[in-house]
LOTOR-985693 format. One record per residue: residue number from 1; residue in one letter; z, x, y of N, C-alpha, C in turn. Coordinates in pm, whole numbers. Each point is the difference from the previous one (the first is absolute). Example, Ala and Ser with C-alpha at 12.3 -4.5 7.8 and 13.67 -1.06 7.14 Angstrom:
<sites>
[1,A,[780,1319,-569],[0,-89,119],[0,90,120]]
[2,S,[-72,-35,105],[6,82,119],[73,-77,109]]
</sites>
This chain:
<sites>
[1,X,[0,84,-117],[0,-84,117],[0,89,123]]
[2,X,[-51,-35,140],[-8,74,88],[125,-57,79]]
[3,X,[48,69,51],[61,14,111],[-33,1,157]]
[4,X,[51,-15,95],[-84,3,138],[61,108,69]]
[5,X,[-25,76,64],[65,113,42],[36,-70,178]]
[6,X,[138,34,15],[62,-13,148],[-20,44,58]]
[7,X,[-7,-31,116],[-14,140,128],[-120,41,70]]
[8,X,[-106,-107,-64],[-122,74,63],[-106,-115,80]]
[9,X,[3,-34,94],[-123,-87,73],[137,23,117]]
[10,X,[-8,-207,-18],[61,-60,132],[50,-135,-108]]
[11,X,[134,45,-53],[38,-100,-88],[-70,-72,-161]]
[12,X,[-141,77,5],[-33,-72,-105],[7,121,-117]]
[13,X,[-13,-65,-125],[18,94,-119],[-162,96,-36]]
[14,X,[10,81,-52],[-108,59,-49],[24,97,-142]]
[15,X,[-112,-92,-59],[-17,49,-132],[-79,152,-28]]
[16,X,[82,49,-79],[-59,113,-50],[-85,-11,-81]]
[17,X,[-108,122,-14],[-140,-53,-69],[-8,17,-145]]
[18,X,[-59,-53,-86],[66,12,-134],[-76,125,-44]]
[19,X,[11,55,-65],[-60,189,-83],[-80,-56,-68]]
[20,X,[-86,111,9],[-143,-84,-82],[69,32,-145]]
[21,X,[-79,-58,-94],[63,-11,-170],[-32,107,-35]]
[22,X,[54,100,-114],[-95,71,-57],[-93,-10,-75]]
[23,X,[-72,88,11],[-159,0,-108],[-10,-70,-66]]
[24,X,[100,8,-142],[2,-4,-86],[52,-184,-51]]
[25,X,[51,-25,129],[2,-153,3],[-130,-56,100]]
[26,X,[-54,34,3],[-110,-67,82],[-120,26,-70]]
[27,X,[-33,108,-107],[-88,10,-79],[52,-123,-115]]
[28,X,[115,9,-43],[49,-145,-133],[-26,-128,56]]
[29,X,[51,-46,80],[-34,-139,81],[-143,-18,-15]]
[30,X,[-111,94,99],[-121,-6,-70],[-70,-2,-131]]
[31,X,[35,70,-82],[-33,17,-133],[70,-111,-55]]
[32,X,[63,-92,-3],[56,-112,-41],[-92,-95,57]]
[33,X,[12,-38,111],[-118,-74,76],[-128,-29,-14]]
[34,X,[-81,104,-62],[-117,43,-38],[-43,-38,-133]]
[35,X,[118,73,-52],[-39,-65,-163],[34,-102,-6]]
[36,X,[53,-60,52],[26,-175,-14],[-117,-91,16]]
[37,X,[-61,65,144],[-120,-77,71],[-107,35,-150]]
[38,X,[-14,137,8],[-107,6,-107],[45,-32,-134]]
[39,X,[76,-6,-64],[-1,-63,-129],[-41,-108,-34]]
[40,X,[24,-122,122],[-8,-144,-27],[-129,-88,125]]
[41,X,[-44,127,55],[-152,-21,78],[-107,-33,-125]]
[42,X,[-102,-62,-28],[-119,0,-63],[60,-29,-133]]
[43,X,[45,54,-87],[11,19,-155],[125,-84,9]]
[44,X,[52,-108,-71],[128,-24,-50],[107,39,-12]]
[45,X,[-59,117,-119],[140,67,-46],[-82,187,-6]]
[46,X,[80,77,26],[-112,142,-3],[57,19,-177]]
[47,X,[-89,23,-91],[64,51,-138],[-78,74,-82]]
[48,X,[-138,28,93],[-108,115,-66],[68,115,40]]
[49,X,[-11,113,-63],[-15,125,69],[-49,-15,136]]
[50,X,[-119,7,-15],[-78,16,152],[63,-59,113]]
[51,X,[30,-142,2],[120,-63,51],[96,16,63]]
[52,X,[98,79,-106],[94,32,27],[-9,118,96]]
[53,X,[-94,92,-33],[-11,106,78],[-103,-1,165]]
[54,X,[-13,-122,15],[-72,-42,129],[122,-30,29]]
[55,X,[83,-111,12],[137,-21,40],[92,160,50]]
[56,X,[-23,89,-110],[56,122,35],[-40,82,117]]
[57,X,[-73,3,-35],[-109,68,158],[1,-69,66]]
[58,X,[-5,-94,36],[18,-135,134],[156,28,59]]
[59,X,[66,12,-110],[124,24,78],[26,101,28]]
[60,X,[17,116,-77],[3,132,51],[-68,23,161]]
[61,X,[-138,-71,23],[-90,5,104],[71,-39,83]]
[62,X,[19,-136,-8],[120,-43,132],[156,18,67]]
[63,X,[37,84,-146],[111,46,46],[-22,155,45]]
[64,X,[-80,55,-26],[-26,139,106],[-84,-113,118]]
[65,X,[-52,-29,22],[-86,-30,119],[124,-94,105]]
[66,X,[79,-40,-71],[138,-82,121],[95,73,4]]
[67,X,[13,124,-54],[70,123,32],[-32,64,122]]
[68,X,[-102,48,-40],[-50,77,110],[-23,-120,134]]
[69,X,[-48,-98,-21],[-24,-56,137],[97,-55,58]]
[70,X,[165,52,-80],[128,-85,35],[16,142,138]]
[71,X,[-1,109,-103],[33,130,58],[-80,35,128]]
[72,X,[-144,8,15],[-129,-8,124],[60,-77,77]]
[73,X,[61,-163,-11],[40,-87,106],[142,77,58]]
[74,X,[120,4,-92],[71,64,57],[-43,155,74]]
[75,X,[-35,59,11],[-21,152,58],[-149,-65,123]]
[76,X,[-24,-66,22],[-109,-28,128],[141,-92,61]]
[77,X,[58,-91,-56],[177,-49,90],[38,117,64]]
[78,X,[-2,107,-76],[127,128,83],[-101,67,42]]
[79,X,[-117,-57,55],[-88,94,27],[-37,172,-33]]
[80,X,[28,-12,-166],[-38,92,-75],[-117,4,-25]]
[81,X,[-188,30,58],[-76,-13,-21],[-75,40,-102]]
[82,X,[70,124,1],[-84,113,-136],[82,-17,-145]]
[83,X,[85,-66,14],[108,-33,-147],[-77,-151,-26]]
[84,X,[-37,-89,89],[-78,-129,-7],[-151,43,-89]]
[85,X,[-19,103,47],[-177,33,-80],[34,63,-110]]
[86,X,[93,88,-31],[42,99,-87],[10,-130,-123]]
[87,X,[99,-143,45],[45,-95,-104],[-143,-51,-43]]
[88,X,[-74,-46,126],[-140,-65,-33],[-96,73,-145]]
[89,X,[-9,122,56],[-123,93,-48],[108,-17,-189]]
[90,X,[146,52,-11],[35,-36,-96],[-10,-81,-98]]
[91,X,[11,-88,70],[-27,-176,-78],[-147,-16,-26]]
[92,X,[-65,38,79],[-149,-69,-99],[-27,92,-17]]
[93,X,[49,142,-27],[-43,142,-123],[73,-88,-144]]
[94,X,[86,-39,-19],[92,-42,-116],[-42,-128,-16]]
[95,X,[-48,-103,58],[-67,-96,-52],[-163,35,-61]]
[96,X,[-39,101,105],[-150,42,-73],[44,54,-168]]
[97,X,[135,101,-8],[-18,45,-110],[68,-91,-62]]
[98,X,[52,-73,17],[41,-124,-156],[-102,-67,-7]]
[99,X,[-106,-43,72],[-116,-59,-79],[-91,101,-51]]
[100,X,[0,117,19],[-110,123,-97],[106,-1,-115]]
[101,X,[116,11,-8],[46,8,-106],[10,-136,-128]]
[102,X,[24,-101,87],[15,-153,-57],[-77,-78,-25]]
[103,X,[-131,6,40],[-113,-35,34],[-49,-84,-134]]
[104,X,[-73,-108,20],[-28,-79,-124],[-163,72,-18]]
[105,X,[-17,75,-151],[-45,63,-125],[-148,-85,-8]]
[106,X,[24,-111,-35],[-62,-113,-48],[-122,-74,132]]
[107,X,[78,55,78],[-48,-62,140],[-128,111,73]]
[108,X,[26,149,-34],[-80,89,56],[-110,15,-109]]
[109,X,[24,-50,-158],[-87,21,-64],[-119,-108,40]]
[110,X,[51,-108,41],[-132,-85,11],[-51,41,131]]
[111,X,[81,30,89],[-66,69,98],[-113,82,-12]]
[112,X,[49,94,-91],[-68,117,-66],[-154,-64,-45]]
[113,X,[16,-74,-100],[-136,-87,-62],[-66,-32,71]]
[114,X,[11,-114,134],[-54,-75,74],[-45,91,123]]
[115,X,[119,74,34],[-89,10,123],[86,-35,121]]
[116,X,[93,-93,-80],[95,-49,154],[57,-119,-73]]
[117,X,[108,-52,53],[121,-98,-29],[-63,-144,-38]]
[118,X,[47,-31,-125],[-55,-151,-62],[69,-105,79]]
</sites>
């Protein structure tokens, strides 16, 4: 619970600002969030492999990508400009590499055949 700190205007209270969360809770919140949305978007129930592992990468994706853009928003607040790009350039390096790594198999092969996306 916050408290109001005394002593400071002209009689009225003022709240202190809350600390941003750490990382490591602001990457889980997302990654919870994510896989929720994607598990039960399009398909029913996810229970293929493939499935399951789109759900995985979807979340992983969004919980680095609302990490970093928790962290970029805070540091352009404290007018930290170069810690704001440093978070940016981070986050979509680590979303690029969980989809080279996660990437659906099945999906580049028909690519592969055709020529371009069915």
């Amino acid at each position: 619970m916050r408290y109001p700190l005394r002593g400071y205007g002209y009689g009225q209270a003022v709240f202190p600002p809350y600390p941003p969360l750490p990382l490591s809770s602001e990457f889980t919140r997302a990654f919870v969030a994510t896989a929720c949305l994607s598990a039960f978007q399009g398909e029913p129930r996810a229970t293929s492999p493939a499935q399951l592992r789109r759900v995985l990468r979807q979340a992983l994706q969004g919980g680095t990508a609302f990490a970093a853009g928790s962290r970029a928003a805070t540091a352009v607040h404290q007018g930290d400009y170069s810690s704001a790009l440093v978070a940016t350039v981070v986050g979509a390096g680590g979303v690029l590499l969980i989809e080279q790594l996660l990437r659906d198999t099945t999906r580049l092969d028909k690519e592969k055949r055709h020529g371009q996306e069915e």
